[in-house]
MMTF fields as JSON, N, C-alpha, C and O atoms, coordinates in Angstrom:
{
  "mmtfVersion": "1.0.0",
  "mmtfProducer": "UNKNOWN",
  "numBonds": 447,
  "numAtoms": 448,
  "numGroups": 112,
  "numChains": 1,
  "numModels": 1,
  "chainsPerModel": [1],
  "groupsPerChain": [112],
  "chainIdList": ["A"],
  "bondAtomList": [4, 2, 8, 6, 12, 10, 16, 14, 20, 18, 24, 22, 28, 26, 32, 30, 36, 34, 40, 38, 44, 42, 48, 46, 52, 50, 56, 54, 60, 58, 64, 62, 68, 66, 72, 70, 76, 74, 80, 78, 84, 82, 88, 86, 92, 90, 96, 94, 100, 98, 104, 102, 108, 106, 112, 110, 116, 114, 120, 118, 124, 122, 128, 126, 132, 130, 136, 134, 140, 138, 144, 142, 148, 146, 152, 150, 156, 154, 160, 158, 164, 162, 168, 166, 172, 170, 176, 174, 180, 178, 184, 182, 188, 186, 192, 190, 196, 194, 200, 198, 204, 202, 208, 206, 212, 210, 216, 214, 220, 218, 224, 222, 228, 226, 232, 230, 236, 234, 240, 238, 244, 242, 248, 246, 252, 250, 256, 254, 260, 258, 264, 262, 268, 266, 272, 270, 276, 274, 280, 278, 284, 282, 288, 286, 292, 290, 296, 294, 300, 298, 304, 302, 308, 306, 312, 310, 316, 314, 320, 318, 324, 322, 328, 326, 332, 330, 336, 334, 340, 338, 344, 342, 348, 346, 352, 350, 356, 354, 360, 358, 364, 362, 368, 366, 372, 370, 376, 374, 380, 378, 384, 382, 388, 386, 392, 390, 396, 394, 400, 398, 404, 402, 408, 406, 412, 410, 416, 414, 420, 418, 424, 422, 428, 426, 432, 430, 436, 434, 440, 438, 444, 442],
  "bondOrderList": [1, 1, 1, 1, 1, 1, 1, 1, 1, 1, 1, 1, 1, 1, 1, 1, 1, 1, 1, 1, 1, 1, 1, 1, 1, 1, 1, 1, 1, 1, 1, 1, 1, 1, 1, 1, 1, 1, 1, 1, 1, 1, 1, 1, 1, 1, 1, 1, 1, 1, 1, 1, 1, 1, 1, 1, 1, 1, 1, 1, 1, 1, 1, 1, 1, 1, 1, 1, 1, 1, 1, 1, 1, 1, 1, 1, 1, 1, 1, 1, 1, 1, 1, 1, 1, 1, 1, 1, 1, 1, 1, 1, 1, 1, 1, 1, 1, 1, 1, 1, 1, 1, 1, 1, 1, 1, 1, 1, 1, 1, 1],
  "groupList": [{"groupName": "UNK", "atomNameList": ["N", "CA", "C", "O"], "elementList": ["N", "C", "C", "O"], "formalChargeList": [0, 0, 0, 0], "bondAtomList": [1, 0, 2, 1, 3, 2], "bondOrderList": [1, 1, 2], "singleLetterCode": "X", "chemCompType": "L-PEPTIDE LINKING"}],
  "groupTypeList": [0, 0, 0, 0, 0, 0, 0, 0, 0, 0, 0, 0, 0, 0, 0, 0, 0, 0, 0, 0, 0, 0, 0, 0, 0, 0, 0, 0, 0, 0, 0, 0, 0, 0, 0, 0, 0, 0, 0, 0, 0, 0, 0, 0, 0, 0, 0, 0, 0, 0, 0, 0, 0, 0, 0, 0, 0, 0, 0, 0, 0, 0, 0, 0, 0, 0, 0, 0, 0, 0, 0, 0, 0, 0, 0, 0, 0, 0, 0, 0, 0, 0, 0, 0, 0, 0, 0, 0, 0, 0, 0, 0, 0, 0, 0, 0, 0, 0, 0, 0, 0, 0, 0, 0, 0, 0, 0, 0, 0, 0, 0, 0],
  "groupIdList": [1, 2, 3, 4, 5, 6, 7, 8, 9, 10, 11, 12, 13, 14, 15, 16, 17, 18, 19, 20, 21, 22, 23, 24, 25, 26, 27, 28, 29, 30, 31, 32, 33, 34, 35, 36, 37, 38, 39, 40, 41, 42, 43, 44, 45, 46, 47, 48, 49, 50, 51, 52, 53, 54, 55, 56, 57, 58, 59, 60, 61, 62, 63, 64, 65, 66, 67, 68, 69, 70, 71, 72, 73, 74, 75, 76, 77, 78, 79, 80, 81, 82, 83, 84, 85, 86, 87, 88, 89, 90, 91, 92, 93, 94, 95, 96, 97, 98, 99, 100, 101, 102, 103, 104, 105, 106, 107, 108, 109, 110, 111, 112],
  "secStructList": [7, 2, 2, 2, 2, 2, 2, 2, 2, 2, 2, 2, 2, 2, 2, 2, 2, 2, 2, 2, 2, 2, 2, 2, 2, 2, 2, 2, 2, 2, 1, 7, 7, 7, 7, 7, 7, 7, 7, 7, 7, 7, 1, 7, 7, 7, 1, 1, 7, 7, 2, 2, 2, 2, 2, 2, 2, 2, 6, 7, 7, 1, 1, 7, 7, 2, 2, 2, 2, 2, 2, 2, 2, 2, 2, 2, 2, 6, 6, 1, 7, 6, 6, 6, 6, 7, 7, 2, 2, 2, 2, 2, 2, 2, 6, 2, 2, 2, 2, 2, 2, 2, 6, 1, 1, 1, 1, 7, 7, 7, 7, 7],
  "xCoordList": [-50.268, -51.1, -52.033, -53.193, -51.482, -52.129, -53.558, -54.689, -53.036, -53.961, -55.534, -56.528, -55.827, -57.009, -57.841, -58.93, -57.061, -57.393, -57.689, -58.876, -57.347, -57.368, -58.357, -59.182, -58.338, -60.045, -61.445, -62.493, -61.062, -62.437, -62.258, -62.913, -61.616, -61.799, -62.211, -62.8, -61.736, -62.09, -63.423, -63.706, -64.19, -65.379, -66.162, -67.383, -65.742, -66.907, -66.358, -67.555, -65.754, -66.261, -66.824, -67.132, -66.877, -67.694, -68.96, -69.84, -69.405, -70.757, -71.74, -72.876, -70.536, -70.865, -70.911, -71.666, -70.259, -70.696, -71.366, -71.79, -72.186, -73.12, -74.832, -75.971, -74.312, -75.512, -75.847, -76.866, -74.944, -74.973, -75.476, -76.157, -75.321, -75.507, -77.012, -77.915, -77.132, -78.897, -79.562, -80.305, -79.146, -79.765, -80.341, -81.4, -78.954, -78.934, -79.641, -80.272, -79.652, -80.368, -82.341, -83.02, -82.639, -84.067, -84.599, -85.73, -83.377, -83.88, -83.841, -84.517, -83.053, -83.18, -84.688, -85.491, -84.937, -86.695, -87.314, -87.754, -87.447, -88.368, -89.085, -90.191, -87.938, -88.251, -88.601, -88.379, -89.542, -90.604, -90.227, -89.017, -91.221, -90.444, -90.474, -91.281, -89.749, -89.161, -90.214, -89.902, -91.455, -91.912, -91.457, -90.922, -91.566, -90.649, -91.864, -92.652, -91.698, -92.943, -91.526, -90.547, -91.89, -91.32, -91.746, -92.887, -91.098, -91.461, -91.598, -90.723, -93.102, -93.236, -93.792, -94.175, -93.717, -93.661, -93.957, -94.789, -93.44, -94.023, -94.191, -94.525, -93.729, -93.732, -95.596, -96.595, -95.043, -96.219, -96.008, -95.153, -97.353, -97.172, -96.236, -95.909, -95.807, -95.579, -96.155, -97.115, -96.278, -97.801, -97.976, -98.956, -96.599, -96.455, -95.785, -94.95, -95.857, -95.515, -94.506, -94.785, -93.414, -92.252, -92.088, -93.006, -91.466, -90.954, -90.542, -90.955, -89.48, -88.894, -89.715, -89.492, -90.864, -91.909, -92.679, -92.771, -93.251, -93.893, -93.318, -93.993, -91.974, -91.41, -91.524, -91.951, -91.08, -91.18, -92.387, -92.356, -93.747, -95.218, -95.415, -95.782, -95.029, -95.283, -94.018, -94.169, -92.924, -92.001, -91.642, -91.751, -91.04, -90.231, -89.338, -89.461, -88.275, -87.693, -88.235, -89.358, -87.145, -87.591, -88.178, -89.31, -86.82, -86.968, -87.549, -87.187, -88.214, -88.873, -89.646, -89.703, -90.056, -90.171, -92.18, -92.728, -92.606, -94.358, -94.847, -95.485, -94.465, -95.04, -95.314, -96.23, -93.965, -93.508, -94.15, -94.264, -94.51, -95.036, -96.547, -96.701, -97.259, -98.332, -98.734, -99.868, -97.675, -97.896, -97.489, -98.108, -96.591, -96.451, -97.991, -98.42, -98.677, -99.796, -100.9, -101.879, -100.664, -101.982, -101.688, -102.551, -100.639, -100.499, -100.828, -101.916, -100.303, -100.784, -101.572, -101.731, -102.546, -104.112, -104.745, -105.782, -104.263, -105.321, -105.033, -105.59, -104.156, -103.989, -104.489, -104.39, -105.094, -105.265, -106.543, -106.688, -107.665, -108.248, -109.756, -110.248, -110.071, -111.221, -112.834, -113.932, -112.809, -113.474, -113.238, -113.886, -112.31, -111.844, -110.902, -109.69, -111.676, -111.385, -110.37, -110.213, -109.657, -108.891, -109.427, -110.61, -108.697, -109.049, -108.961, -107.881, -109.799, -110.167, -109.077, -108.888, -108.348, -107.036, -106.293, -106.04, -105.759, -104.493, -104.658, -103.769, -105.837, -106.015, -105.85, -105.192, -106.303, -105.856, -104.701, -104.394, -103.752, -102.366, -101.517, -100.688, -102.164, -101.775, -101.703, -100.751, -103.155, -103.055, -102.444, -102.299, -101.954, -101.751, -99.571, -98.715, -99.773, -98.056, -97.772, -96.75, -98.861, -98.715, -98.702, -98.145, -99.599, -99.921, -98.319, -97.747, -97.975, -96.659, -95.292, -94.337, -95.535, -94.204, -94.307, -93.478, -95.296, -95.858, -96.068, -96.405, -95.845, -95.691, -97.195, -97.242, -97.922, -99.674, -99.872, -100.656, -99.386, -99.885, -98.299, -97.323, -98.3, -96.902, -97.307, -96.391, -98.176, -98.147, -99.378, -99.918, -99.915, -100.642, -102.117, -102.859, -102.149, -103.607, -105.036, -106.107, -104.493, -105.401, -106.405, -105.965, -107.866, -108.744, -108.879, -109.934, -107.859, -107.97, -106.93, -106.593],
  "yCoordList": [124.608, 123.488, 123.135, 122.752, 123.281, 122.675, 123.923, 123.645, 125.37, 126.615, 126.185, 126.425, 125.705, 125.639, 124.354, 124.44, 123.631, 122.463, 123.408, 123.244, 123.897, 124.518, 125.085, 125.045, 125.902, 126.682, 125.974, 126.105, 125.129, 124.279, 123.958, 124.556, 123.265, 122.863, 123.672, 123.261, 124.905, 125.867, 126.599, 127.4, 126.637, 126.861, 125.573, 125.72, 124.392, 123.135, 123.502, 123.552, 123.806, 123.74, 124.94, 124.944, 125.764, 127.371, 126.758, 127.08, 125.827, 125.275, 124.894, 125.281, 123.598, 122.801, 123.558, 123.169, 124.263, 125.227, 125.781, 125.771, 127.019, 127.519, 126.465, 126.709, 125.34, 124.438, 124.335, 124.846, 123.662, 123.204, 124.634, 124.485, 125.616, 127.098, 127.004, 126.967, 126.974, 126.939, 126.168, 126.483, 124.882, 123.783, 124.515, 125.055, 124.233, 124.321, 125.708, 125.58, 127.23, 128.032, 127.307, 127.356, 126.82, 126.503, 125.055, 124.575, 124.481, 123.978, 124.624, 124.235, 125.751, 126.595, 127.096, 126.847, 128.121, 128.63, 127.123, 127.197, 126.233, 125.319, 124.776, 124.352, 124.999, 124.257, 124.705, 125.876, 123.693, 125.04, 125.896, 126.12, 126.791, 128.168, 127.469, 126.616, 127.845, 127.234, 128.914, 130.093, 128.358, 129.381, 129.922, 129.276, 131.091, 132.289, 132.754, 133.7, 131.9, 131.462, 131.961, 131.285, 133.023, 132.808, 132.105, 132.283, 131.461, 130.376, 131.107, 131.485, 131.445, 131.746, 130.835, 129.666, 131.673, 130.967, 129.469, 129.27, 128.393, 127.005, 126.177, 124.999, 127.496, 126.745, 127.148, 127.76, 126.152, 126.472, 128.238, 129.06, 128.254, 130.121, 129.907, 128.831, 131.028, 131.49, 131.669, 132.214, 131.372, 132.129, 133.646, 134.076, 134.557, 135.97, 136.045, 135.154, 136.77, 137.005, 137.746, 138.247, 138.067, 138.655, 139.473, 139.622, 139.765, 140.933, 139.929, 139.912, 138.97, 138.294, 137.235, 136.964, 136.704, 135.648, 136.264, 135.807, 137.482, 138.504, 138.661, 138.996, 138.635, 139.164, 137.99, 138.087, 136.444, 135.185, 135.46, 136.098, 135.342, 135.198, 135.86, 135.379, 137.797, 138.344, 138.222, 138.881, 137.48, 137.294, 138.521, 138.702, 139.534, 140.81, 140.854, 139.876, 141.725, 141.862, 142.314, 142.666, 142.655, 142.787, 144.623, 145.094, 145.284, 146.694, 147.09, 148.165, 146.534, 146.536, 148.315, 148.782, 148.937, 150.218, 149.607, 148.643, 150.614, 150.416, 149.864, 148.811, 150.815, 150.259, 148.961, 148.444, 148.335, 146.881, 145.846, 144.633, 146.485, 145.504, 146.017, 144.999, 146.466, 146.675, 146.086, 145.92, 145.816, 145.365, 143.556, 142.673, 143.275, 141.739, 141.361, 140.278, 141.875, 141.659, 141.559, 140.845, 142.665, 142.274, 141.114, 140.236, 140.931, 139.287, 138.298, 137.82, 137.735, 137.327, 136.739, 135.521, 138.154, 137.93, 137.571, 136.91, 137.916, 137.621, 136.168, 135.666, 135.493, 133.788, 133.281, 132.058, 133.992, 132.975, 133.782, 133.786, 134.618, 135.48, 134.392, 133.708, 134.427, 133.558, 133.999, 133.552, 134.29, 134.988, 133.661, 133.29, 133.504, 132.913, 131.622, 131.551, 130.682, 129.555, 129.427, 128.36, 130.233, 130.733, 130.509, 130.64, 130.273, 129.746, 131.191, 131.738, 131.466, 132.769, 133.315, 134.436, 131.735, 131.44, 132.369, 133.493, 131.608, 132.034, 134.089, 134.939, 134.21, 135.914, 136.652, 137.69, 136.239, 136.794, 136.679, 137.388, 135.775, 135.826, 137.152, 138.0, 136.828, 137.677, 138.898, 139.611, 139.345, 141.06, 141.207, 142.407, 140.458, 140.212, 140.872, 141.692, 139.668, 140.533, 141.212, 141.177, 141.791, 142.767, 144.626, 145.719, 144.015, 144.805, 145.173, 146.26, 144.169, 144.045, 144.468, 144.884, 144.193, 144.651, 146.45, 147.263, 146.609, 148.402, 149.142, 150.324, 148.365, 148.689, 148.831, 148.938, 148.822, 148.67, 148.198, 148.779, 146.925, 146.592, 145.459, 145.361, 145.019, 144.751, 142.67, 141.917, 142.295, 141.19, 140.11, 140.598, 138.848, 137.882, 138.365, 137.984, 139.509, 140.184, 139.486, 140.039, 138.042, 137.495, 136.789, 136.323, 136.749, 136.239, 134.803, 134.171, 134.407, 132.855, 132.602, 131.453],
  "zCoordList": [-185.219, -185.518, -184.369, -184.521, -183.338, -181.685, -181.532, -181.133, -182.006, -181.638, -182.613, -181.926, -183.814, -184.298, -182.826, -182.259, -182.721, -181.733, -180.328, -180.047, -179.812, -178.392, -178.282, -177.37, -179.608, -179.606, -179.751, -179.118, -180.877, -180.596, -179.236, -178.382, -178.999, -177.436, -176.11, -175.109, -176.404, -175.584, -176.032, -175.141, -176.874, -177.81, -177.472, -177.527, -177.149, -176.837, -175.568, -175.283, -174.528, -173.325, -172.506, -171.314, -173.24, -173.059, -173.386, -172.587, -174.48, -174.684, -173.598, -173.323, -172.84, -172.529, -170.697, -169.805, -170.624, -169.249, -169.052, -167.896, -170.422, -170.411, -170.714, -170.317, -171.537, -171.436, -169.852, -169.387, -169.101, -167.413, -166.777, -165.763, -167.076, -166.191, -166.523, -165.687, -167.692, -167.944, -167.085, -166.155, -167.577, -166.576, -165.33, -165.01, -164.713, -163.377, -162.9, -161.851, -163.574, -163.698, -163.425, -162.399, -164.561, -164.726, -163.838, -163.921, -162.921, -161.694, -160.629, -159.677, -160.532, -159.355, -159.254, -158.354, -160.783, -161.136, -160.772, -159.625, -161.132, -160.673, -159.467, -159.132, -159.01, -157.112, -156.459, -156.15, -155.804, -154.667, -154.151, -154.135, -153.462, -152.725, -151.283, -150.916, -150.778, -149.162, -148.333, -148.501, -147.474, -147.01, -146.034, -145.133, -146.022, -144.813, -143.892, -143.913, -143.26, -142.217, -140.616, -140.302, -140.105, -138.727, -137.58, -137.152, -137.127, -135.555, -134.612, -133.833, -134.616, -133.002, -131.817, -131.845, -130.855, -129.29, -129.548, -130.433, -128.952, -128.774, -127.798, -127.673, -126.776, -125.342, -124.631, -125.008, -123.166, -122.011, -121.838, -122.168, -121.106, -120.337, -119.391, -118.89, -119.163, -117.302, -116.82, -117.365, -114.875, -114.293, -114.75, -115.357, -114.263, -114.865, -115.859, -116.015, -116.558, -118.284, -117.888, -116.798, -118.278, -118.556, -119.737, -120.544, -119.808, -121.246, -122.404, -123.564, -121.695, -122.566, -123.609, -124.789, -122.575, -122.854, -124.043, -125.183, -123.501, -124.79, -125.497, -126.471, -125.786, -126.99, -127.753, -128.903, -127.102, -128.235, -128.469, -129.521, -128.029, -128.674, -129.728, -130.8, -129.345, -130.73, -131.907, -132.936, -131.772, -132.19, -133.077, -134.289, -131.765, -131.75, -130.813, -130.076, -130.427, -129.264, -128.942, -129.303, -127.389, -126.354, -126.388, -126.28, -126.587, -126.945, -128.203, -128.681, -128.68, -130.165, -129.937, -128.799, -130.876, -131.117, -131.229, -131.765, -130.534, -130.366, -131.608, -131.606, -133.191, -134.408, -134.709, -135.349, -133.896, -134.68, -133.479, -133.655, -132.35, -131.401, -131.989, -132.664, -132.148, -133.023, -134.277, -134.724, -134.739, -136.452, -136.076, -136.669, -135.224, -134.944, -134.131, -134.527, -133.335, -132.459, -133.349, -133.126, -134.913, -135.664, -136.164, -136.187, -136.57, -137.461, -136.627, -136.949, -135.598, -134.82, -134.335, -134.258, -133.693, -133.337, -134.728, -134.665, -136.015, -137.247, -137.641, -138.617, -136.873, -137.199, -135.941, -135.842, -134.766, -133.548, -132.866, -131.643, -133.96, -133.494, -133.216, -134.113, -132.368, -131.628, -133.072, -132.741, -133.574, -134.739, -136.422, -137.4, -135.981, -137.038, -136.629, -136.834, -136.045, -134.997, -134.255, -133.662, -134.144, -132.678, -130.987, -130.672, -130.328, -128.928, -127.617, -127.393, -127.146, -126.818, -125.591, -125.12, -125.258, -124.147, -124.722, -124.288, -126.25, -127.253, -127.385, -127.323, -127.536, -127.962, -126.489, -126.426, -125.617, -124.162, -123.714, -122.756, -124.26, -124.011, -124.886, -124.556, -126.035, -126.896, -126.793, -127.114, -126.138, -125.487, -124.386, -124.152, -123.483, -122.214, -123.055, -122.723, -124.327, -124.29, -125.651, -126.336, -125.844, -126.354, -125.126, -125.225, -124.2, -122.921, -122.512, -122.439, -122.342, -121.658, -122.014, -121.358, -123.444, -124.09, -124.085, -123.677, -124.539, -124.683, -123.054, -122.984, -121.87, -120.928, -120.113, -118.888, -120.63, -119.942, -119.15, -118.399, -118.727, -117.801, -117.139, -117.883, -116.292, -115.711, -115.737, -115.406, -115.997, -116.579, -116.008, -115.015, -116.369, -115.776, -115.195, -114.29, -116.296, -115.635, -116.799, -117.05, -117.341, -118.649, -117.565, -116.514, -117.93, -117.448, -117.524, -117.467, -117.64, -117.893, -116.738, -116.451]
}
């Protein structure tokens, strides 16, 4: 007698879980996208640039492989490129550790 009862009951709350899964499904799709924006450098310079300093600016490590210190230096310079109202300070730092990380030059050689 109790088993016709159990099932409805267990049949309305399979309903009523998969109603809430939807829901909660089509507020997840709804809500803004949270941007995947990485934080780079936010500090002052050093007088001499370091390895470590270059690596926060182009936000790579330290031992980063040439490609990737190349491909972080274009992004970069293409958000702080004096061309495209960028400050001509910010792009000389920029080559200065990109210079540095790739081994070119040993550091603080920016004309500013």
């Amino acid at each position: 007698m109790a088993t016709p009862f159990l099932a409805g009951l267990a049949v309305a709350a399979a309903a009523l879980g998969g109603r809430y899964g939807i829901q909660a499904w089509q507020a997840f799709k709804a809500r803004p996208p949270k941007p995947r924006i990485r934080k780079f450098y936010d500090g002052g310079f050093q007088p001499t640039m370091t390895r470590r300093e270059a690596a926060l600016i182009l936000g790579v490590w330290e031992k980063a492989i040439p490609d990737k210190v190349k491909e972080a230096h274009r992004k970069v310079m293409f958000a702080n490129h004096p061309d495209t109202g960028g400050s001509h300070y910010l792009a000389s730092k920029i080559n200065e550790a990109k210079d540095v990380i790739l081994g070119k030059r040993k550091g603080s050689g920016s004309a500013f």
